[in-house]
C-alpha positions in Angstrom: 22.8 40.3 8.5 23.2 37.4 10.6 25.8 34.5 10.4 24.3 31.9 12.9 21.1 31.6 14.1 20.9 32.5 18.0 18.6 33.2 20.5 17.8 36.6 19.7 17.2 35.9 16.4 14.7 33.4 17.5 12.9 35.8 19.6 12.5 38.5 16.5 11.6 35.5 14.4 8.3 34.3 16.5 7.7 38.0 17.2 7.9 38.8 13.1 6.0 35.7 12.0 3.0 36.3 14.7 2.8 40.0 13.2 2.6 38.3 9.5 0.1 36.2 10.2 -1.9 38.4 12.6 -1.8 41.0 9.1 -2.4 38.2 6.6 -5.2 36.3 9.1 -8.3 37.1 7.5 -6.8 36.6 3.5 -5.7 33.1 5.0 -9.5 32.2 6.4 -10.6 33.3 3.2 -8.4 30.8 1.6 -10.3 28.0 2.9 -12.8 25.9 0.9 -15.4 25.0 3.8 -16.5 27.5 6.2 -15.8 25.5 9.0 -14.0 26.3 12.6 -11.4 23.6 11.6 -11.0 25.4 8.5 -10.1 28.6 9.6 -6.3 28.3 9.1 -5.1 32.2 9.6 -7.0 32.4 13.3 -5.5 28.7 14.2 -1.9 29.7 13.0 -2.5 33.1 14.9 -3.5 31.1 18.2 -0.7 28.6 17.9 2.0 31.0 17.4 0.6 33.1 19.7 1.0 30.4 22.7 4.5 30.2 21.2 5.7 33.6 21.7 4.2 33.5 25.1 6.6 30.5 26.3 9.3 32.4 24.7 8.4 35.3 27.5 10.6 32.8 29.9 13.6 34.2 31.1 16.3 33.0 28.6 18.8 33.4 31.3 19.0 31.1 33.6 18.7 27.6 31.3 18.6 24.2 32.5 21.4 21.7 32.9 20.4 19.7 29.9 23.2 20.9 27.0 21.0 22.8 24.9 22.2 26.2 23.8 20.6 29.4 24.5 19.2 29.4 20.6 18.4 25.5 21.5 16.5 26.6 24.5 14.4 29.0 22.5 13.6 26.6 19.8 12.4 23.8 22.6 10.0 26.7 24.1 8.2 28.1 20.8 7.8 24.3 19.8 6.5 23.7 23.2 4.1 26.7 23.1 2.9 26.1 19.8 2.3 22.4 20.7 0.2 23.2 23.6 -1.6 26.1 22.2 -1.5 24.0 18.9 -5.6 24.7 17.1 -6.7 22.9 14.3 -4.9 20.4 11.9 -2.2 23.1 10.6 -1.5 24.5 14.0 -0.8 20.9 14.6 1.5 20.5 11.9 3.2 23.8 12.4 4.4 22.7 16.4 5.8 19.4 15.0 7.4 21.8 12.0 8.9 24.1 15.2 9.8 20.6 17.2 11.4 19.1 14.4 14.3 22.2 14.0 14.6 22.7 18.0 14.9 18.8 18.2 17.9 19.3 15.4 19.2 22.3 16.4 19.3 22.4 20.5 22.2 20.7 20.6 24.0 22.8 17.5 26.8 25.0 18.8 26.6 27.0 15.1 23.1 27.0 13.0 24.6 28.1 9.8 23.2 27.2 6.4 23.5 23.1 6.1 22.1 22.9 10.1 18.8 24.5 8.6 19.1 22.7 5.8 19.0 19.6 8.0 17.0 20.6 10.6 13.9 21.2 7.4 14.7 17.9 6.4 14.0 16.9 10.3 10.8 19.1 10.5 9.5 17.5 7.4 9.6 14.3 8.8 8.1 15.3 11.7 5.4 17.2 9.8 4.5 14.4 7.8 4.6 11.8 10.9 2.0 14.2 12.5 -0.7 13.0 9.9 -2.4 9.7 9.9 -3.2 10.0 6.3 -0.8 12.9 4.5 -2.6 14.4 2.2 0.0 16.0 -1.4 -1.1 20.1 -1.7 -1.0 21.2 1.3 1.1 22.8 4.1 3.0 19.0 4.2 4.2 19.9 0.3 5.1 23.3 1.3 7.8 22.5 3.7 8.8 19.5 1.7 9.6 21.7 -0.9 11.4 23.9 1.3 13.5 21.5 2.9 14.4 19.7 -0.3 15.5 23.5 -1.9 17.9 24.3 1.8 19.1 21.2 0.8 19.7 21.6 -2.9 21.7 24.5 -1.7 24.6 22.9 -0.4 25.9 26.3 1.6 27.1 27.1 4.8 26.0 30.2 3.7 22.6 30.6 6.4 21.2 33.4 4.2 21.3 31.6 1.3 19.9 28.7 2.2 17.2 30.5 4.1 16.3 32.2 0.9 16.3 29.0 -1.0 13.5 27.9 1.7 11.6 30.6 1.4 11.5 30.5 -2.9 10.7 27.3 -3.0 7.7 27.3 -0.3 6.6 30.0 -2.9 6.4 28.0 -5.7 5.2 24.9 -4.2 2.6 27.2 -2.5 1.7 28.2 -6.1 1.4 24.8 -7.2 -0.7 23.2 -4.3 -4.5 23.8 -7.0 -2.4 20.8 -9.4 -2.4 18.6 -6.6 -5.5 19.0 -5.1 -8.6 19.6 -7.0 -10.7 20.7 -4.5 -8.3 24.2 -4.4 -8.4 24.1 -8.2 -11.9 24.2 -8.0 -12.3 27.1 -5.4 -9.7 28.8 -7.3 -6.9 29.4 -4.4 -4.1 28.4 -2.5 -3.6 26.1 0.1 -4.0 27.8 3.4 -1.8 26.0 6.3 1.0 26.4 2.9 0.6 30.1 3.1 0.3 30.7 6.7 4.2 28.7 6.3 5.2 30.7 3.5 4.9 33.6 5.0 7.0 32.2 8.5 9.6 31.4 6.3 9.7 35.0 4.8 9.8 36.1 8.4 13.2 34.5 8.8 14.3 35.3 6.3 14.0 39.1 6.9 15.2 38.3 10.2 18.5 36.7 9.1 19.2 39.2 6.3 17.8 42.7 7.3 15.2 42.6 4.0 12.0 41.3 3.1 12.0 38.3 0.4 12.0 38.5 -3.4 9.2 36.5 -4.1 6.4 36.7 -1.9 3.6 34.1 -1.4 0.9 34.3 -3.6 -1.9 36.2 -2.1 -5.7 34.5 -3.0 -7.8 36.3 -5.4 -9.9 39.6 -3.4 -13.0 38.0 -3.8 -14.8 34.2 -5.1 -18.2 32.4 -4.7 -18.2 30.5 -1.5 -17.3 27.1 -1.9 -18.1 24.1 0.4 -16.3 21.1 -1.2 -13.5 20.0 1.5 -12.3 21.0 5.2 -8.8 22.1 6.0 -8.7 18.6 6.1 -10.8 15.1 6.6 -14.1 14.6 4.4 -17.2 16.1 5.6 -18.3 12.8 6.7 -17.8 13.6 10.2 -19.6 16.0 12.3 -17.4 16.8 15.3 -13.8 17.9 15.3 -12.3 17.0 18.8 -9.0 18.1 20.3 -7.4 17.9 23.6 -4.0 18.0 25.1 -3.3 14.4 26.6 -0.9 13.5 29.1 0.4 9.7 28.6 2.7 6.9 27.8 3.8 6.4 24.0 2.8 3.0 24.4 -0.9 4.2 25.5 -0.1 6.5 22.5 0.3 4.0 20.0 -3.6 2.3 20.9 -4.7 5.2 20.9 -3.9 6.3 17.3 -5.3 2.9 16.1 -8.6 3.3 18.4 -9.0 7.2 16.6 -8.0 6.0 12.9 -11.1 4.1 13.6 -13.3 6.5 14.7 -13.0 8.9 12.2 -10.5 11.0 9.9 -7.7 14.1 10.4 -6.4 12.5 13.1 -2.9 14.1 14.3 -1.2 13.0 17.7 1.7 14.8 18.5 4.1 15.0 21.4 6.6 17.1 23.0 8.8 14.9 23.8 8.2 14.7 27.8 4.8 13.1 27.8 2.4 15.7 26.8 0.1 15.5 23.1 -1.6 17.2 21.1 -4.8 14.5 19.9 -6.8 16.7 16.8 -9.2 14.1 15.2 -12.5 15.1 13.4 -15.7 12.1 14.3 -19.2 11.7 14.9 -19.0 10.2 18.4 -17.4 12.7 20.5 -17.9 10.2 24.1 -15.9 7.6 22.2 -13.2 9.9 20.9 -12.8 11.3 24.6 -13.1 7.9 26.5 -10.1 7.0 24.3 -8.2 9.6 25.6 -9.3 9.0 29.4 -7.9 5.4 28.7 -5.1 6.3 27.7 -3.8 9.1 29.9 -5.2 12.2 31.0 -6.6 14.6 28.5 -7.3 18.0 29.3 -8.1 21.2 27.4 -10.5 19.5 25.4 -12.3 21.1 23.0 -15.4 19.8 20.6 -16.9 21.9 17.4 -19.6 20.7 15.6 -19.2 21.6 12.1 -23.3 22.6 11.4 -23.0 25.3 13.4 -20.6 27.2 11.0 -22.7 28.0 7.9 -20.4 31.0 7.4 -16.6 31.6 8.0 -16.0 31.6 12.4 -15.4 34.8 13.4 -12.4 36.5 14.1 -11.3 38.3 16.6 -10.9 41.6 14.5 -14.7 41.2 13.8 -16.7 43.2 16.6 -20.2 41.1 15.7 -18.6 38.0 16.1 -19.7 35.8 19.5 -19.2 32.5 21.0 -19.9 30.5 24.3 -17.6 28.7 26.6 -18.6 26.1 29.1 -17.7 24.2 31.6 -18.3 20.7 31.7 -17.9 17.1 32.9 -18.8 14.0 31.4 -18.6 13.6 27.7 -22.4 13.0 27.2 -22.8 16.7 29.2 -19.5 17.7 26.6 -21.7 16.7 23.3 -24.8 18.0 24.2 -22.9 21.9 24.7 -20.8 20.6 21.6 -24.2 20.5 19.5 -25.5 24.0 20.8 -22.0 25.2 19.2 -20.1 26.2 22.5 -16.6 25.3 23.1 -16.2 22.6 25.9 -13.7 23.1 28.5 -13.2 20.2 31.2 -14.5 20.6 35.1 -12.0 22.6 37.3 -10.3 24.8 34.9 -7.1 26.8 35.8 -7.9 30.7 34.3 -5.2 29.8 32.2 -7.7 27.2 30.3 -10.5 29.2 30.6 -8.2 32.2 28.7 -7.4 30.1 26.2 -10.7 28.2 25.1 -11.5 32.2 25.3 -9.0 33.1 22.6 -9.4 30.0 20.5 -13.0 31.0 19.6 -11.9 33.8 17.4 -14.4 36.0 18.8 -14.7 39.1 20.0 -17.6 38.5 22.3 -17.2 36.0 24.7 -20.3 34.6 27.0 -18.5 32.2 29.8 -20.6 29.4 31.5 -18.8 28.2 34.4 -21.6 25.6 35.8 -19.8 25.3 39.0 -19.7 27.9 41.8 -16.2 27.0 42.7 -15.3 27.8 38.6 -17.2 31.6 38.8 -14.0 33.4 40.4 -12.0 31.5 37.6 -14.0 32.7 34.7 -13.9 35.8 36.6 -10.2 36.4 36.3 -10.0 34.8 32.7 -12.6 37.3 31.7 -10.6 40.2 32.9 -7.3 38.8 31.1 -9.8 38.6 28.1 -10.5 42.1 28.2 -6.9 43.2 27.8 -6.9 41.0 24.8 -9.6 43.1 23.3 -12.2 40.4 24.1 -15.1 41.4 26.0 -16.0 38.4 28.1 -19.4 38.1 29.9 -19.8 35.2 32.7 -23.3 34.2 33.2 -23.0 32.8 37.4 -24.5 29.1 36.1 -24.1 26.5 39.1 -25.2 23.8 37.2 -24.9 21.8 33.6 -28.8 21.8 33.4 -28.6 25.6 34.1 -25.9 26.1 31.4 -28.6 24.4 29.1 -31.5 26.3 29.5 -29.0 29.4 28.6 -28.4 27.9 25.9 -31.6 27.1 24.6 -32.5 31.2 24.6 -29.2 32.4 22.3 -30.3 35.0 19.7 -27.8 36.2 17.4 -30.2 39.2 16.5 -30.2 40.9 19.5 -27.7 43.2 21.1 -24.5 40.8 22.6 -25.5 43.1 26.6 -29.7 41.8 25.3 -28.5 38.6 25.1 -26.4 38.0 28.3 -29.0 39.1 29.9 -31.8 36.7 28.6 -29.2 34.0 28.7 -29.0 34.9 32.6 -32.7 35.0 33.1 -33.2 31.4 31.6 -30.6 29.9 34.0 -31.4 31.9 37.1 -35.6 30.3 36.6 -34.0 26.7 36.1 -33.5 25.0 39.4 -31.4 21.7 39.4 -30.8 19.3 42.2 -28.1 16.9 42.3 -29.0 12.9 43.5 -25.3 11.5 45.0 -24.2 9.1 47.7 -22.9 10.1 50.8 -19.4 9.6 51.5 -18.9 10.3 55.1 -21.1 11.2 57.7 -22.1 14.6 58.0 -24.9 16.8 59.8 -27.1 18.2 57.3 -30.4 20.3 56.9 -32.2 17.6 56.3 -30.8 15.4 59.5 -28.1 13.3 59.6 -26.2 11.5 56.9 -23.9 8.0 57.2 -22.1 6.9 54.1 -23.9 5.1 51.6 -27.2 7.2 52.5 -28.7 9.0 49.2 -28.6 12.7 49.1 -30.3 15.0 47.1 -29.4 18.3 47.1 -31.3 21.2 45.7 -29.6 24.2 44.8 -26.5 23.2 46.5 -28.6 22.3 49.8 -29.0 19.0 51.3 -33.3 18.3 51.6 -33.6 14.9 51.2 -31.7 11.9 52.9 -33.0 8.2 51.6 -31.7 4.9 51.2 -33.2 3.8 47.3 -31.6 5.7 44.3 -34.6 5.8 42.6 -37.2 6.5 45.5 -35.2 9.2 46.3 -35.0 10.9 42.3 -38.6 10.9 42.1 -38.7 12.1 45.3 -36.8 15.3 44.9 -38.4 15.8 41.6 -42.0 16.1 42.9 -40.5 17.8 45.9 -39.3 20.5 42.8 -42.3 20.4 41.1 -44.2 21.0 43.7 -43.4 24.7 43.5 -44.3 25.0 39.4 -42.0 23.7 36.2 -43.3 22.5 32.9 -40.2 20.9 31.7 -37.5 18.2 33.6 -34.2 17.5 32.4 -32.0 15.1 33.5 -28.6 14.1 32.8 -27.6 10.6 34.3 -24.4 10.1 35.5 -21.7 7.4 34.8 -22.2 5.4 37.4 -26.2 5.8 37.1 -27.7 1.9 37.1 -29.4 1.1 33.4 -32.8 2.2 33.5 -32.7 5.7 36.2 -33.9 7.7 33.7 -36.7 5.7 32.8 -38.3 5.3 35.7 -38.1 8.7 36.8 -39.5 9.7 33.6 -42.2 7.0 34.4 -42.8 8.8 37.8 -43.5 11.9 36.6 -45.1 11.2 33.4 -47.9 9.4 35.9 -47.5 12.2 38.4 -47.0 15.0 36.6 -48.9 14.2 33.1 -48.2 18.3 31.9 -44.8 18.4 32.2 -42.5 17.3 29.4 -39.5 15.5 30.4 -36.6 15.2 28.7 -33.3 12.6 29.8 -29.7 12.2 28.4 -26.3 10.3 29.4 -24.5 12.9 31.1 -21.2 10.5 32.3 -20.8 12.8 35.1 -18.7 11.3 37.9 -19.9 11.1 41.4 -23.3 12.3 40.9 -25.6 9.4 39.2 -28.4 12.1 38.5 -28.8 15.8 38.1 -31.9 17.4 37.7 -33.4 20.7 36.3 -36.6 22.3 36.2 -37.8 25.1 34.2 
């Protein structure tokens, strides 16, 4: 039995929650009320602990100069972890629940009973603070409750108090169907409350050497499906949108008001140091992102349309379950994969990304569309991490966003997962796409030579035409593509396109080409103001 809280007992405490809430992972999906990928609680607390116990991997022993204690230390790096592995609106919650007690407790020489007490009462705060609008029967209740019992307490005593925690999460837990009908109605318990309940039972078995008196009420084996509610938000939105964010809290501050007004479940948490965790569910994903770009740097985005999910995700412990990753850039390119149900990672991943938009599918197959030949090695590497994970992880070699959308187009759930690789493969391997850009520099090219300012248009990586009219030179490259066979043209305009590109090439080739079927979206791809497939 332990005395004081230290940085061993941290350690066993991530380490004995994630292995709670890796057994209990499907009961806690099953626990939500709208089959939704924001709605699968259990796989969204696995994932955010998970990137907690990894930051914890840090050597302990050799800590900064900043005063915090070895226990302290810990704390800051779970919170830290969770934050930026944080998925859905209760793995939100849950890093501002693990900032709140290392932000109380780094500094603590002793963590006995009325330093948890106080540092619940903290994460509380903080947990609540998380939510634009806090919603009563839910995981906010449950470690309200917990927090007010640690204090009720009164007691050095740290097992005591811990206990008094945990009993109280129980009950609240048990009582989050009177507060919020929709639970009533589906006949269970609030997920993101058990996924806490059964952390706090952790620690407590970690501080006493035995396992709780009362555990959390477990949901009932089996009920009718129900589709009243999310996790959180009404189903008024289509999109939920997340992204790490790097900014000011001023910039901060805009942004919450700019996302309050775009939709609902909007959490924006920090760390502390800069770096936030932005979860918000809406229907206009470029505006929810632009918002971000103004008001820092956002990376690790992520985008899930809700339609996609008539059933429960899949979890990783499910061998049928699959899922698509791709790269993109420009939030027009981001929606469109968004709406054929891939997860969205940002141009120029580190295989550290790539891993985790991987793992945050829940899958246990994985197809990877990099859309960038420089991204393919990347992939690579993140598949083979992947596959130590249990996750088998195929990377179809696309080299372009138009490419990535024909692959698309040909998913089959039906067939084999190997079946349909391979058909995905074959549908971006017989789409060629060009790329219409401005020349920066001057440079000797296939085609002759280039000065800045000149129009290139590359096909298939390869410079063929040079002109000196943005549009002349689109159409241009486009019959030159034709020219060798195609029945359909997309094109994605870029961000810096002029109004009207798009119309006139579709113009062009409507009068040229009056067979082919052409079909034109707002990428907001920098640098490039056109890019062009064929199929």
């Amino acid at each position: 039995m332990l005395e004081t809280l230290d940085a061993a007992a941290v350690r066993r405490w991530c380490a004995s929650g994630l292995d709670a809430l890796r057994a209990h992972q499907g009961e806690i999906d099953e626990l939500n009320v709208y089959p939704v990928p924001d709605g699968d609680t259990g796989t969204n607390l696995v994932l955010t602990l998970t990137s907690a116990q990894q930051a914890l991997a840090m050597d302990l022993g050799t800590l900064p100069d900043d005063g915090h204690t070895p226990h302290g230390h810990a704390l800051r790096l779970m919170a830290r972890g969770a934050l930026l592995g944080a998925r859905g609106n209760s793995g939100v919650i849950l890093s501002q629940i693990l900032r709140g007690l290392a932000d109380t407790l780094a500094a603590v020489p002793a963590v006995r009973g009325r330093q948890l007490a106080d540092a619940l009462t903290d994460a509380t705060t903080a947990a609540y603070a998380a939510v634009a609008r806090p919603v009563e029967g839910t995981l906010l209740s449950v470690v309200a409750a917990a927090a007010h019992a640690a204090r009720q307490a009164d007691s050095d005593d740290l097992r005591a108090v811990a206990r008094a925690a945990s009993e109280a999460a129980a009950h609240a837990l048990a009582r989050t169907p009177e507060q919020l009908p929709e639970l009533a109605r589906a006949g269970v318990v609030d997920a993101g409350g058990r996924g806490l309940c059964l952390l706090l039972d952790a620690l407590v078995e970690v501080i006493t050497g035995e396992s709780p008196g009362q555990p959390a009420p477990a949901p009932p084996a089996r009920r009718a499906p129900v589709t009243a509610v999310r996790e959180s938000g009404s189903d008024a939105y289509a999109y939920e949108v997340q992204y790490l964010l790097d900014a000011t809290d001023e910039a901060v501050t805009r942004l919450r008001a700019e996302l309050d007004a775009l939709g609902d479940s909007l959490a924006v948490v920090g760390d502390g140091a800069g770096t936030w965790n932005v979860h918000v569910h809406v229907n206009d994903i470029g505006a929810a992102v632009e918002a971000g770009v103004v008001a820092g740097r956002p990376h690790r985005i992520s985008v899930t349309r809700f339609a996609d999910q008539g059933a429960p995700a899949p979890q990783v412990t499910l061998p049928d379950g699959r899922a698509a990753v791709v790269v993109a850039t420009g939030a027009g390119i981001a929606e469109l994969f968004a709406a054929e149900g891939a997860v969205v990672v940002p141009a120029n991943p580190s295989t550290g990304e790539l891993l985790d938009a991987i793992r945050a599918t829940g899958a246990a197959r994985v197809v990877v569309l990099p859309n960038d030949p420089n991204t393919q090695s990347v992939a690579s590497a993140a598949a083979r991490e992947a596959h130590g994970l249990g996750v088998k992880v195929s990377v179809v070699p696309t080299r372009s966003p138009v490419q990535a959308l024909a692959a698309l187009a040909v998913r089959d759930p039906k067939r084999r997962f190997e079946d349909d690789v391979i058909a995905m493969a074959e549908a971006a391997g017989a789409c060629r796409y060009a790329e219409v850009c401005h020349a920066a520099r001057e440079a000797l090219t296939v085609a002759g030579p280039a000065r800045p300012g000149d129009v290139l248009a590359l096909v298939e990586g390869e410079v063929h035409l040079i002109g000196q009219d943005l549009v002349d030179t689109c159409t241009a490259v486009v019959d030159r593509m034709l020219g060798g066979g195609g029945e359909l043209v997309t094109l994605l305009c870029g961000a810096d396109a002029p109004a009207g590109l798009a119309d006139r090439v579709r113009a062009h080739v409507e009068g040229a080409w009056p067979f082919v079927e052409v079909q034109a979206y707002e990428g907001g791809q920098p640098h490039y103001p056109l890019l062009v497939g064929v199929e």
